[in-house]
KEGU-523451 format. One record per atom (N, C-alpha, C): residue in one letter; x, y, z. Coordinates in steps of 0.05 Angstrom, whole numbers, plus 5000, padded with zeros to 4 digits. Example, Ala and Ser with C-alpha at 12.3 -4.5 7.8 and 13.67 -1.06 7.14 Angstrom:
BEGIN
A526448865156;A524649105156;A526449345156;S525749555142;S527349795143;S525850015157;
***
This chain:
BEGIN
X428939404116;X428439594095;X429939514070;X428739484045;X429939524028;X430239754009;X432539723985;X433340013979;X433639963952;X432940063928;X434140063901;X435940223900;X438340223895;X440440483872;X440340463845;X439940673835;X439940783808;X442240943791;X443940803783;X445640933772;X444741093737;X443641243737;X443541233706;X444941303689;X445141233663;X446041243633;X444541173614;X445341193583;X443441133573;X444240893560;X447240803559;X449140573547;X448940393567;X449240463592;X449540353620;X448040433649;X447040333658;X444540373678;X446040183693;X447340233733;X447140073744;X445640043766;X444739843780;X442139823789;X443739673815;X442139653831;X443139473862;X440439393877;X440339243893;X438839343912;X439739183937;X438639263964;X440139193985;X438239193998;X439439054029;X436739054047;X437539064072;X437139204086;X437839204116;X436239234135;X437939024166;X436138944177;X437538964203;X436939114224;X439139174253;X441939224242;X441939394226;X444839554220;X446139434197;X445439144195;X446738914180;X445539094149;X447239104122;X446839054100;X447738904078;X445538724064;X446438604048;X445038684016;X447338584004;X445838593969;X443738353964;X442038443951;X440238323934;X441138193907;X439738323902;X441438363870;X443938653857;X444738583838;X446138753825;X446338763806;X446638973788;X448538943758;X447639243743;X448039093714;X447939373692;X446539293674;X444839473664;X443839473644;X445139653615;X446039463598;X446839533579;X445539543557;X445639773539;X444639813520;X446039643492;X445539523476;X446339353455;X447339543427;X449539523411;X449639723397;X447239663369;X447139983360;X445539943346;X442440003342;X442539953373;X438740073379;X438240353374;X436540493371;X435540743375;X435140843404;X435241083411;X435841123433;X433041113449;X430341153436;X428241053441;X427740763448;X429040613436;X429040343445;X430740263472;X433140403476;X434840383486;X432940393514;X431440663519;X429840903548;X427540543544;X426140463526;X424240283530;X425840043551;X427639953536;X428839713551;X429539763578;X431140053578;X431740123612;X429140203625;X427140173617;X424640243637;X424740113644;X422639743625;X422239623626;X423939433651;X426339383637;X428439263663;X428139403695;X428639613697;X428639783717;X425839693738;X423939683717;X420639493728;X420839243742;X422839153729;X422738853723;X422938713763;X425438983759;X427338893789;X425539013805;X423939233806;X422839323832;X420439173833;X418239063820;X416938873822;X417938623831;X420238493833;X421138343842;X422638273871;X423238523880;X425038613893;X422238793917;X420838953912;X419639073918;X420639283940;X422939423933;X424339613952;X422039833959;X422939933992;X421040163990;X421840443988;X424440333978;X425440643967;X427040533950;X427640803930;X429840873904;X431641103912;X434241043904;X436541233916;X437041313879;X437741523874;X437941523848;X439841743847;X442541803825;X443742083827;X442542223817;X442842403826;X441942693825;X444842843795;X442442973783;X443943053768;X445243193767;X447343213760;X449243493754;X450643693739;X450843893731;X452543983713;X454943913689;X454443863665;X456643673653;X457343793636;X460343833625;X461043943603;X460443883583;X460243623574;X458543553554;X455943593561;X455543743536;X452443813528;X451343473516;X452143343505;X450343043497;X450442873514;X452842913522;X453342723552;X450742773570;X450242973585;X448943113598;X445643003590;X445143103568;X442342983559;X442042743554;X444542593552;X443342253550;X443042113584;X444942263595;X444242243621;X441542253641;X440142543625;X438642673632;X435642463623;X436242273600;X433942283587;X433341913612;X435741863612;X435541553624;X434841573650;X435541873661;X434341923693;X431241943691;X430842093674;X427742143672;X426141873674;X427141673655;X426041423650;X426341243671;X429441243689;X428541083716;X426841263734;X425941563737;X423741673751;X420641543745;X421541523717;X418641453708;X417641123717;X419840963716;X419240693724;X418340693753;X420540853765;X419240823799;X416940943799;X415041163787;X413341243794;X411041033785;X411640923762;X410440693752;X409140523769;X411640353787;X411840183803;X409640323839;X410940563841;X410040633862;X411940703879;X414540653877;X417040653904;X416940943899;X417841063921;X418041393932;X421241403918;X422641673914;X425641653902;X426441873927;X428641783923;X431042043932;X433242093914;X433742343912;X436342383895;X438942433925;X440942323909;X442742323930;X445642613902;X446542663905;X449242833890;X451942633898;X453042503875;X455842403884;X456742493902;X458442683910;X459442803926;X458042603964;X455242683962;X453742523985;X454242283983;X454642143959;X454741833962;X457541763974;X459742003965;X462241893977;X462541884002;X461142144007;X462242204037;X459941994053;X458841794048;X456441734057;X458141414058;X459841334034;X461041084040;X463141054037;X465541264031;X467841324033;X469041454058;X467441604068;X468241814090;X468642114074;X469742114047;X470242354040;X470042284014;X467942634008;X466442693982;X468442713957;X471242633955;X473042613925;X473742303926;X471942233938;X474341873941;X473641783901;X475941643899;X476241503876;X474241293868;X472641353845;X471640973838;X472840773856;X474840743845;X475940513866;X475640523884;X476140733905;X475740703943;X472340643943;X470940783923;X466440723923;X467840443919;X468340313899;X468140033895;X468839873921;X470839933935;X473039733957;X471539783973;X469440003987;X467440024004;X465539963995;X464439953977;X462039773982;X462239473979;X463639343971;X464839103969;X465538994005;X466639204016;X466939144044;X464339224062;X462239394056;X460339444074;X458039254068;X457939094043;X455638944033;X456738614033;X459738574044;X461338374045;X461338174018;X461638294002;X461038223981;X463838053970;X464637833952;X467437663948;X466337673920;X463937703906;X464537693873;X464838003874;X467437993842;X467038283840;X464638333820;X464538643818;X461438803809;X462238793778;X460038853762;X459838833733;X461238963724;X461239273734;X461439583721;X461439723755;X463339943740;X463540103763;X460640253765;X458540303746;X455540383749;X454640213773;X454939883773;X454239853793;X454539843813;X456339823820;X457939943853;X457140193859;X456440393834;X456240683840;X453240613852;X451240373838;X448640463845;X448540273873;X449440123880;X449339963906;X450240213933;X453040403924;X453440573942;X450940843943;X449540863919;X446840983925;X444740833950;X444940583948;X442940503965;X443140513992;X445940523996;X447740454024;X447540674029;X448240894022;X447241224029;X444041344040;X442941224024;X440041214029;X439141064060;X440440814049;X440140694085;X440640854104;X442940844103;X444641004121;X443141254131;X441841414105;X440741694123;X437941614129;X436441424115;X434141354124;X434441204155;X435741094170;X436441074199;X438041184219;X438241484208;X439541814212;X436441814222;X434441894202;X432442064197;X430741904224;X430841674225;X429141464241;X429341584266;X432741544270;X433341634295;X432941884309;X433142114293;X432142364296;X428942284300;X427642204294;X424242264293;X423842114313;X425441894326;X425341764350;X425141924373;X427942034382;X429442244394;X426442444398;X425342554373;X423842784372;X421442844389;X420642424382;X418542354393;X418542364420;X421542284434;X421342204465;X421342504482;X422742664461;X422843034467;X419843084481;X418543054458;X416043194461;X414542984482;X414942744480;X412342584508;X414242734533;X416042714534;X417542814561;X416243104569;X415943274553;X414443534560;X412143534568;
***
C-alpha cells in the first residue's frame, strides 16, 4: 500500500509518501514545498496544487493522510492554512486518491505513543520507523511522513477488523 501525507501551509507544504509491504515501511519520497517570497498568494495555492499533482501522479498512492484542521488563534494563520488545505483536497480529488483527515493529536499518539509528544520525538520516530539516516527538510515534513505512517497503521487496524469480521460471520 502506498500512502501520501499532507502537511499543509501556504509558505510550506510538507509532503511524504511511503509504502508498505508485510508491516515493513518505507519512504518514497519526501520534502516541502516552499513558497518563494514575493508571489501572490494565488500563485503561491497554484504552485502547491500543481506540485502536490506532480507527486501523486508519480507516486500513485492509494491514499492521502492529510491534517485535519483545527482551531487557531490566529485568525490569518488559520485561513492561510485553511486555504492550502483546500488546495491539497482539491489536487487529490483532481488526481483521484480517496483522503483521510487524521487531527495531530492522532498522528502523535499513532507514532509517538502519546498525543503531546514534541516535534522532535514526531521527527526521531519517524526517522526510526521509516529507517531513515538523511535528515528531513522541515519539520512539515516529518509531520507529513508521520501522517502517512498513521494512515498505514490504521488502514491495517481496519484490514484486520474486516478480516476478523469476515471469519465471524462464515463461522455462523
Amino acid at each position: 500500500m502506498r500512502v501520501m501525507g499532507i502537511d499543509p501551509g501556504l509558505t510550506r507544504t510538507g509532503y511524504g509518501v511511503i509504502e508498505t509491504n508485510g508491516g515493513i515501511m518505507r519512504a518514497l519520497d519526501v520534502g516541502t514545498v516552499r513558497a518563494p517570497q514575493g508571489q501572490t498568494p494565488s500563485v503561491q495555492l497554484l504552485n502547491l496544487c500543481l506540485t502536490l499533482e506532480r507527486v501523486m501522479e508519480k507516486y500513485e498512492p492509494e491514499a492521502v493522510a492529510i491534517e485535519r484542521l483545527f482551531f487557531n488563534s490566529n485568525a490569518r494563520t488559520a485561513i492561510r492554512v485553511g486555504q492550502a488545505s483546500g488546495v491539497a483536497l482539491l489536487a487529490c480529488a483532481e488526481v483521484g486518491v480517496p483522503v483521510f483527515e487524521y487531527t495531530p493529536t492522532e498522528v502523535k499518539q499513532a507514532v509517538v505513543g502519546v498525543g503531546n509528544a514534541s516535534k522532535e520525538q514526531v521527527t526521531y520516530m519517524v526517522r526510526t520507523i521509516l529507517r531513515l539516516e538523511q535528515n528531513l527538510d522541515s519539520a512539515d515534513a516529518a509531520d507529513a511522513l508521520a501522517l502517512a505512517i498513521c494512515h498505514g497503521n490504521a488502514a491495517r487496524f481496519r484490514a484486520a477488523v474486516d478480516l476478523a469480521e469476515g471469519e465471524a460471520e462464515r463461522a455462523t
